[in-house]
C-alpha positions as CSV (number, residue, x, y, z in Angstrom):
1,X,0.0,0.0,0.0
2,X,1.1,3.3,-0.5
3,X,2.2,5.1,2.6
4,X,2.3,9.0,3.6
5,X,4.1,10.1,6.9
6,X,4.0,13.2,8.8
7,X,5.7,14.0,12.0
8,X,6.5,16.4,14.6
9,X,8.6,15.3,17.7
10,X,10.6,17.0,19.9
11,X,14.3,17.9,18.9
12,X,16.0,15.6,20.8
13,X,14.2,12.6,19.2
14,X,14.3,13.8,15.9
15,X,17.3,12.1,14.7
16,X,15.6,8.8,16.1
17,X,12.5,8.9,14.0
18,X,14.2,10.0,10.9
19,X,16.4,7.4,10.7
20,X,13.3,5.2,11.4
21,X,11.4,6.6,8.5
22,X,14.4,6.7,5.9
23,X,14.8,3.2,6.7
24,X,11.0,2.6,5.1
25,X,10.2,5.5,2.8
26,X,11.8,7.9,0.5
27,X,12.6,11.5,2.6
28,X,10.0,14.1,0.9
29,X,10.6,17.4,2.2
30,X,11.6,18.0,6.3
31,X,9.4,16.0,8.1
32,X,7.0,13.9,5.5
33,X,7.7,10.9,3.6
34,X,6.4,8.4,1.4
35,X,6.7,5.2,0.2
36,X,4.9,1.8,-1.0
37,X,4.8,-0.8,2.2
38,X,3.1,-3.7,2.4
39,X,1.0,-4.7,5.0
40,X,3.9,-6.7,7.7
41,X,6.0,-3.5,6.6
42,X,3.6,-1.1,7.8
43,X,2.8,-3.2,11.7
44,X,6.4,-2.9,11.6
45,X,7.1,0.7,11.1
46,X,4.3,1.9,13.7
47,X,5.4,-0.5,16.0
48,X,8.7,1.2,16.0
49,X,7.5,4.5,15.5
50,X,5.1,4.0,18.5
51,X,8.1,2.9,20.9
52,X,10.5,6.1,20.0
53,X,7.7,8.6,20.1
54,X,6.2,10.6,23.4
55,X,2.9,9.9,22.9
56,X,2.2,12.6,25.3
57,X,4.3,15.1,23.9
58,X,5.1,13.8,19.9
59,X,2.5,13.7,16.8
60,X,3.2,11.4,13.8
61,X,0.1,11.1,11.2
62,X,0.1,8.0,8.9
63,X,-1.9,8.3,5.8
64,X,-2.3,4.5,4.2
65,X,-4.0,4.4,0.5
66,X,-5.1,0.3,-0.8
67,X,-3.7,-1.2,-3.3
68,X,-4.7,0.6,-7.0
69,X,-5.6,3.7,-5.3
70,X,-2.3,5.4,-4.8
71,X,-2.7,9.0,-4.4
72,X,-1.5,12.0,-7.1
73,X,0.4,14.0,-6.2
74,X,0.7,18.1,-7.2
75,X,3.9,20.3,-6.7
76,X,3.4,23.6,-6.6
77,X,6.8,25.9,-6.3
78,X,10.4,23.7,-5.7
79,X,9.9,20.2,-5.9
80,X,12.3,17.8,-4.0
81,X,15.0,15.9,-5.8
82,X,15.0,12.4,-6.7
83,X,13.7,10.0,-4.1
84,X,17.0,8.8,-2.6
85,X,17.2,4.4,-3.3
86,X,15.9,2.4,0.2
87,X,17.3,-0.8,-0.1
């Protein structure tokens, strides 16, 4: 499924979820990413997600889109670059 991710967590555990999210998804712009992830990928991601965030304090939205209904998307002004390879 096709994956959209949107954060904001305190400085100090910024470093943390970025890595997580570079590890699943191509890096967007700042804080958002996206990326195709199937089903055991995506458990896995909020799972880790869920144990580096405060969930007092932090705020991470997860958009998911089904299969065959991925999302367009529309760039108005500078676009990123190219998505960097995940591996």
């Amino acid at each position: 499924m096709y994956v959209i991710v949107v954060y904001d967590t305190a400085a100090k555990r910024n470093p943390k979820v970025l890595k997580l999210c570079r590890k699943y998804l191509h890096h967007i712009q700042r804080s958002v990413f996206e990326g195709r992830l199937s089903e055991a990928q995506l458990v896995k991601f909020r799972h880790e997600m869920a144990s580096l965030i405060d969930h007092g304090y932090d705020h991470v939205t997860i958009y998911t889109f089904p299969p065959g209904t991925a999302p367009q998307r529309v760039l108005l002004g500078t676009g990123p670059g190219e998505p960097e390879t995940i591996l």
